[in-house]
C-alpha positions as CSV (number, residue, x, y, z in Angstrom):
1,X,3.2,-4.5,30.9
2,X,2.1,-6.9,33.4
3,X,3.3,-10.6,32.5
4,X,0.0,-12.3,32.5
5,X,-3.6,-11.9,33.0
6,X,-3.9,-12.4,36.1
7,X,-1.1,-10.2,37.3
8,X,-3.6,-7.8,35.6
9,X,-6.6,-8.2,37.4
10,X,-5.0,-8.2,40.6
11,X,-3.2,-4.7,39.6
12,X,-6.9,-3.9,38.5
13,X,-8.3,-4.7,41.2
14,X,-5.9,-3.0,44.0
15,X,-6.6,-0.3,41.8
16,X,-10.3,-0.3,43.0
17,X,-9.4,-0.5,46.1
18,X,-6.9,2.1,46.9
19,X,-9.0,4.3,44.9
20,X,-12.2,4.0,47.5
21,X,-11.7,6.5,50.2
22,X,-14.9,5.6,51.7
23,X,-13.3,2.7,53.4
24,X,-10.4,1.6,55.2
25,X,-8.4,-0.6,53.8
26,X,-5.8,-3.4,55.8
27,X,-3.8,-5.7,53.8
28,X,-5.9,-8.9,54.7
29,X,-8.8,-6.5,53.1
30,X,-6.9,-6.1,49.9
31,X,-6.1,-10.0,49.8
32,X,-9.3,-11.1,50.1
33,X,-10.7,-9.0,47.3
34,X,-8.0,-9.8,45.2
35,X,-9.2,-13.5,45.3
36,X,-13.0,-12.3,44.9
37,X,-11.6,-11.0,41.5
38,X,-9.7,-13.9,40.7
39,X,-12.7,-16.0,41.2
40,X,-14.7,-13.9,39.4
41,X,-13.2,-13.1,36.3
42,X,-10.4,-16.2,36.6
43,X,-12.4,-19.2,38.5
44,X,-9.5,-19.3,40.6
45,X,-10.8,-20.9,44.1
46,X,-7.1,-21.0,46.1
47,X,-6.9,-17.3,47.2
48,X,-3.7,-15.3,46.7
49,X,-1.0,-15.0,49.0
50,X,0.3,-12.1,51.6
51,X,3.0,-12.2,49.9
52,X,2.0,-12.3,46.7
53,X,-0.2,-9.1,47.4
54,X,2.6,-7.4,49.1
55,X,5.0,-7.8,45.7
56,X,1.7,-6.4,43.8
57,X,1.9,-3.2,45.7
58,X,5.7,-2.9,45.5
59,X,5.8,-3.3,41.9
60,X,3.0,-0.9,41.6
61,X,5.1,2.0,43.1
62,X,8.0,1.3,41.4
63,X,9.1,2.5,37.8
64,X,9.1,-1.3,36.0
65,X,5.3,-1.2,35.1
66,X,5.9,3.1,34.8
67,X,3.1,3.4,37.5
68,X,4.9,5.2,40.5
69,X,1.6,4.7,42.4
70,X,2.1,6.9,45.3
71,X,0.7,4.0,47.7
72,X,1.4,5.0,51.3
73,X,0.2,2.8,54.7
74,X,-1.7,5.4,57.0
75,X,-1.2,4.7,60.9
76,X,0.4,1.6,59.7
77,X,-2.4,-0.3,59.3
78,X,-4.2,1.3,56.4
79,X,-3.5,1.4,52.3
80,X,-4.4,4.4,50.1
81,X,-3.1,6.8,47.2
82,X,-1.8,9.4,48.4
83,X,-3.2,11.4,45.8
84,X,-6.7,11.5,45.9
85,X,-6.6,11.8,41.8
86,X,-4.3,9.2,41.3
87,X,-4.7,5.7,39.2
88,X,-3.0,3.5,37.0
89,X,-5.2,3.6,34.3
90,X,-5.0,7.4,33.8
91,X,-0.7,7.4,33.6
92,X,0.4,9.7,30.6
93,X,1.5,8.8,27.5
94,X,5.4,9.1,27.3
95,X,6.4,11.3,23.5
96,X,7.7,8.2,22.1
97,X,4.7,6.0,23.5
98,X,2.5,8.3,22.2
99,X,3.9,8.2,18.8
100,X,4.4,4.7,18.2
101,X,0.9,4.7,19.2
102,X,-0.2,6.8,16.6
103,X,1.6,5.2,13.8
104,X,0.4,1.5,15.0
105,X,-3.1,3.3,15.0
106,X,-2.5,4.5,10.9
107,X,-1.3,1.1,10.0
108,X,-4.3,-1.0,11.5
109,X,-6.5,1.3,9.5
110,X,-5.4,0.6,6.1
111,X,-6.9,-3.1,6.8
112,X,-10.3,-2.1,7.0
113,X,-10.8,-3.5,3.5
114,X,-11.0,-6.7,5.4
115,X,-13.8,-7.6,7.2
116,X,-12.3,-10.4,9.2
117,X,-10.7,-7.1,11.1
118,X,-13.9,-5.9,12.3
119,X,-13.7,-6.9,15.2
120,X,-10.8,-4.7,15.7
121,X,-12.8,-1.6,14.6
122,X,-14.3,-0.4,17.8
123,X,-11.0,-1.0,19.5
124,X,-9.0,0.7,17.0
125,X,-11.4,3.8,17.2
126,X,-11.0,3.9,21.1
127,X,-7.1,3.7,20.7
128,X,-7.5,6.3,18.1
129,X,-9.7,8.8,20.6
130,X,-7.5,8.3,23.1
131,X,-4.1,8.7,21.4
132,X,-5.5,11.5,19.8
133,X,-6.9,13.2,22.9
134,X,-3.6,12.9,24.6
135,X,-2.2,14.4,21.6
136,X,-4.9,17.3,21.7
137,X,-5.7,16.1,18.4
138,X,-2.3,17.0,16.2
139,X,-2.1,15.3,13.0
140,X,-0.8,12.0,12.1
141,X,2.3,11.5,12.1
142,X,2.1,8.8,9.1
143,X,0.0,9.4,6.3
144,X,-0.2,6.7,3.9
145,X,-1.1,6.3,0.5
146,X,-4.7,4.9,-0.3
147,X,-7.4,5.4,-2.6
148,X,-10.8,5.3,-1.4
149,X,-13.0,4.6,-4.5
150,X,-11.0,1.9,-5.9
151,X,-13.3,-1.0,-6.8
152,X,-13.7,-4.5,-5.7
153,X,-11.9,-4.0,-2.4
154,X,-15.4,-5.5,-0.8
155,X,-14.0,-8.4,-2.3
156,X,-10.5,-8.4,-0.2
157,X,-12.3,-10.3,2.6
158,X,-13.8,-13.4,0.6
159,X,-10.7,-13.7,-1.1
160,X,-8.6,-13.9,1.9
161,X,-11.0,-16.7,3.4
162,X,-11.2,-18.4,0.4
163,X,-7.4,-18.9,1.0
164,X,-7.3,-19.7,4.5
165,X,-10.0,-22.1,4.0
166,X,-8.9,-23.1,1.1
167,X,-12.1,-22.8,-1.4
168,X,-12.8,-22.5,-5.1
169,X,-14.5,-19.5,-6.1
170,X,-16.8,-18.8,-9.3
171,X,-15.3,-15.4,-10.5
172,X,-17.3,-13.3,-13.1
173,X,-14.6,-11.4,-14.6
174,X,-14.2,-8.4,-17.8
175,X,-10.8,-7.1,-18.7
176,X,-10.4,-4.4,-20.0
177,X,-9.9,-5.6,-23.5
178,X,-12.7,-8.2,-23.7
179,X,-16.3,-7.2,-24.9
180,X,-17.7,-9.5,-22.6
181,X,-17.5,-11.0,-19.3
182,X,-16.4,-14.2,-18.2
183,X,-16.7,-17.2,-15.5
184,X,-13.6,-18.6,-13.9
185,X,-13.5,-21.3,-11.2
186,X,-10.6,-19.8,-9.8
187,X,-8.6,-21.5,-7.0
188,X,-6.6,-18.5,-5.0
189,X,-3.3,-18.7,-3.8
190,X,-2.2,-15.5,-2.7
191,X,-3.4,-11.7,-3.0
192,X,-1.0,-8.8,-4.0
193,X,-0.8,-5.0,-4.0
194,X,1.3,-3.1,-6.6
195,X,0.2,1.3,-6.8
196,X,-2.8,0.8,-5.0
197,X,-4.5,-1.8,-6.9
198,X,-5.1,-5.8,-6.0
199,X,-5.3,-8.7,-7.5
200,X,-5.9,-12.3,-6.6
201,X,-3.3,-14.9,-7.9
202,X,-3.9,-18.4,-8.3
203,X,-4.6,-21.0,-11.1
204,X,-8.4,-22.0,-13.4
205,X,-9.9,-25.4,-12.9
206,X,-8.2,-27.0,-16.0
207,X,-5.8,-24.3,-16.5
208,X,-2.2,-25.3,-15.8
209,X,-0.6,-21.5,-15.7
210,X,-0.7,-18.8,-12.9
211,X,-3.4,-16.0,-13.3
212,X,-3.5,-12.8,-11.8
213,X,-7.5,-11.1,-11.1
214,X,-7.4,-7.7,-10.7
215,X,-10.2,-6.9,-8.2
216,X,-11.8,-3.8,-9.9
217,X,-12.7,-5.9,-13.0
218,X,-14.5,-8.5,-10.5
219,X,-18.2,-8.4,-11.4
220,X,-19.4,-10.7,-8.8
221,X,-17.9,-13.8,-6.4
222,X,-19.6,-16.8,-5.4
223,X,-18.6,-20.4,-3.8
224,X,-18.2,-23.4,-6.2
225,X,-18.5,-25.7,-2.6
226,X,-18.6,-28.8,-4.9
227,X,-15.0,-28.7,-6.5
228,X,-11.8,-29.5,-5.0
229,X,-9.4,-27.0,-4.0
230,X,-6.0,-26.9,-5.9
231,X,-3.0,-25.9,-3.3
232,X,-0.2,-23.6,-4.3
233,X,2.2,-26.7,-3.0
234,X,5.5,-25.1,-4.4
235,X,5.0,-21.2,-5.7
236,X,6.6,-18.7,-3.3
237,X,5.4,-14.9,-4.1
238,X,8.9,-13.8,-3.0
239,X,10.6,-16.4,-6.2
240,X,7.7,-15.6,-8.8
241,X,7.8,-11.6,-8.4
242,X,11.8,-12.1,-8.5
243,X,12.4,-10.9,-11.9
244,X,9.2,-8.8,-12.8
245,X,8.5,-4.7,-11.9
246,X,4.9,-5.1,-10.8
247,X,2.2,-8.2,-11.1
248,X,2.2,-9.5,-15.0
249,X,4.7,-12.6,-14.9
250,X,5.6,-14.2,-17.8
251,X,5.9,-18.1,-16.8
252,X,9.2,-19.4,-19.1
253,X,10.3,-15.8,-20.3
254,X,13.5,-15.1,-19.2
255,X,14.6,-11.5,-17.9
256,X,16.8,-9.6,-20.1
257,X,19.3,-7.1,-19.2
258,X,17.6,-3.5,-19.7
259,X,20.6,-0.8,-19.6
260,X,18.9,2.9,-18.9
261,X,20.1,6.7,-19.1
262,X,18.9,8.6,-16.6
263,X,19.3,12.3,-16.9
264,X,20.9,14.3,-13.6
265,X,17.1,16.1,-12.5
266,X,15.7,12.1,-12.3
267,X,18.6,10.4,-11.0
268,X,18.4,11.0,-7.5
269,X,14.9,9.7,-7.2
270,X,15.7,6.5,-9.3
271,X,18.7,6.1,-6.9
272,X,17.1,6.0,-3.5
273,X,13.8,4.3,-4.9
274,X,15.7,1.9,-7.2
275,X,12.8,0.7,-9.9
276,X,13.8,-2.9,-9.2
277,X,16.0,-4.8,-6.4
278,X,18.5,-5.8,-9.3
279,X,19.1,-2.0,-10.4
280,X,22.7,-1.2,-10.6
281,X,24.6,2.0,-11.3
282,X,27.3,1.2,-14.1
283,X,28.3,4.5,-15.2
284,X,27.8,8.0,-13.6
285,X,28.4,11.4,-16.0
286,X,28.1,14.8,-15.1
287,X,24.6,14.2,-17.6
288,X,23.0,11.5,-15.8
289,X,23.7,8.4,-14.7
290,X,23.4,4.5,-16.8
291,X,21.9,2.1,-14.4
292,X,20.9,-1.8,-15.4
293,X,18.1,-3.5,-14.7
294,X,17.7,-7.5,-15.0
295,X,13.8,-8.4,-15.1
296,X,11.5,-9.7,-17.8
297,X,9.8,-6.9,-20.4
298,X,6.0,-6.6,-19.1
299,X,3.6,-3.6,-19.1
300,X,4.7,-2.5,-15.8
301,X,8.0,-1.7,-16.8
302,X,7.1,-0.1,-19.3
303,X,4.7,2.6,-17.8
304,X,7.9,3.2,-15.1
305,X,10.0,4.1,-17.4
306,X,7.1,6.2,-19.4
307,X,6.3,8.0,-16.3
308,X,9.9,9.6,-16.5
309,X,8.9,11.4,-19.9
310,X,12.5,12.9,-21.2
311,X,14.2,12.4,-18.1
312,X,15.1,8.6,-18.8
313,X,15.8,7.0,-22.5
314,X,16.0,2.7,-23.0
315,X,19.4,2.2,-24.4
316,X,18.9,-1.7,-24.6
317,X,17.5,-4.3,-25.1
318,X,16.4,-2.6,-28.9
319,X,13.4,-4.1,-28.5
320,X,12.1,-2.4,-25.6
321,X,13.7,0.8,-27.0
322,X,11.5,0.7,-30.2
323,X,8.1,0.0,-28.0
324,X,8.7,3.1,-25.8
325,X,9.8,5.0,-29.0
326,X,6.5,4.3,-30.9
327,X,4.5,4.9,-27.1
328,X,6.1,8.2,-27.2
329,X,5.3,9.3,-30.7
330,X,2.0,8.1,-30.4
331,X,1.6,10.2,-27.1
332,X,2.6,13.7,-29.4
333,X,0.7,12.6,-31.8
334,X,-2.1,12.7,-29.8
335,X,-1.3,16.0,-28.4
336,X,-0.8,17.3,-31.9
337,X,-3.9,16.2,-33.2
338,X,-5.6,17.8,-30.3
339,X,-4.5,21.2,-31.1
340,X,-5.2,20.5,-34.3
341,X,-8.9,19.8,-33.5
342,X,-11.4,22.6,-33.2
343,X,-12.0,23.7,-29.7
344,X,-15.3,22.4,-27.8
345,X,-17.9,25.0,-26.4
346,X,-17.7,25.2,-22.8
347,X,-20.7,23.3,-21.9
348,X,-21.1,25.0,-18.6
């Protein structure tokens, strides 16, 4: 890639040139439209050199830039392509420039949640068109995981100002549990993603512990541009999600040691996606395996280990053990009373 800008234009511009077979073009013609387009688009009034020109259309036919414009000099005197067809902006995508290309292309589309990358939309589409083209449209090579109807992700983008620029928010929040919604004059500090959902972290005017905000229970957002801002002068993300699986943090709980059997179906899978950075293996058995976790007992680890059904039982701590216990009873309970209950007419 050229090394600045105006290395650019002046590739750009000889370009044009060699291009036009409907005139003749000399060196000292090639220089001094080079300088038109460096005043033009530049305001550079001091001209380019001979030599500087003559480097230009070396570099262009060599592989450094991966040009190889065939530039010859007709009857000495006169530059041109040699191919009639030829110019740098139409040079083919290598296989591995194409495909880094496609995955760059997948990963600036999961921001579109944020407005403030708008301005990269159109680009992003014409990057997409032509890497697609190129590709005669085969399919993406990365496909990641998103959810389209979650709620509140119209919200990511005030949020994310509202930390740059440092400003209190009034939130009007409902949980899940309460009957009724409530106002906070929130001050954000950070926004996090755990299984698709977000949430905005920061501290309530008054309030001296760390909250987290799901967005999908956000009922509206306005500025409070009366109230001073209160920084996150000391919390780092990385330190407060140390010793937690998921978002819910427990400020003064300490983590306890959590000691797991995994059955020999699951273990693989909780082996290469460990459920938590301090997951150890401390015994294997031609049953399973016994792993140990260190992080503190919130809802999140909870539903991980629920979402293993039979395949992974709580050894310790007992009080963890008894909660899943009493979650899984309740669960067949459910299912017994449903077959228990009389069947509903099909409504359709």
């Amino acid at each position: 890639m050229p090394a600045n800008r105006n290395a650019l234009v002046r590739y750009k511009t000889l370009d044009a040139c060699l291009r036009n077979r409907q005139r003749n073009w000399t060196l000292d013609d090639l220089i001094g439209k080079v300088s038109e387009a460096l005043y033009e688009y530049e305001g550079l009034d001091k001209g380019i050199s001979r030599r500087t020109v003559q480097a230009d259309l070396q570099m262009m036919r060599s592989d450094k830039l991966g040009y190889f414009a065939p530039i010859v000099v007709i009857a000495k005197k006169y530059y041109t392509y040699e191919d009639p067809a030829y110019s740098i902006t139409n040079i083919p995508l290598s296989d591995g420039n194409l495909s880094r290309m496609n995955e760059a292309v997948e990963v600036l589309k999961q921001f579109k949640g944020f407005s403030h990358f708008t301005a990269l939309n159109e680009v992003v589409q014409k990057l997409e068109d032509h890497v697609y083209s190129t590709a005669r449209k085969s399919a993406p090579v990365i496909d990641f995981e998103k959810n389209e109807s979650l709620k509140g992700l119209h919200y990511l983008e005030e949020l994310y100002q509202a930390v740059v620029q440092q400003r209190v928010l009034l939130i009007d929040y409902q949980s899940f549990s309460a009957r009724l919604p409530q106002t906070y004059t929130f001050h954000v500090w950070w926004l996090k993603e755990f299984k698709n959902r977000w949430f905005a972290v920061g501290v309530c005017t008054g309030k001296r512990y760390t909250m987290n905000l799901a967005l999908d229970r956000m009922l509206s957002i306005t500025a409070a541009p009366d109230l001073d801002y209160i920084a996150n002068d000391n919390l780092d993300p990385d330190v407060y999600y140390r010793d937690v699986i998921g978002v819910s943090v427990s400020e003064g709980m300490r983590p306890v040691k959590v000691r797991l059997f995994v059955s020999q179906l699951h273990a693989p899978y909780v082996e290469t996606k460990p459920l938590h950075h301090s997951q150890q293996v401390v015994e294997r058995t031609p049953e399973g395996i016994f792993i140990q976790l260190t992080v503190q007992h919130n809802f999140e680890l909870e539903k991980e280990i629920l979402g293993f059904g039979e395949g992974v039982q709580v050894l310790e701590p007992e009080r963890l053990r008894r909660v899943i216990v009493n979650r899984l009873k309740a669960g067949m309970d459910a299912y017994l009373a449903a077959e228990a209950a009389p069947s509903v007419p099909d409504q359709s």
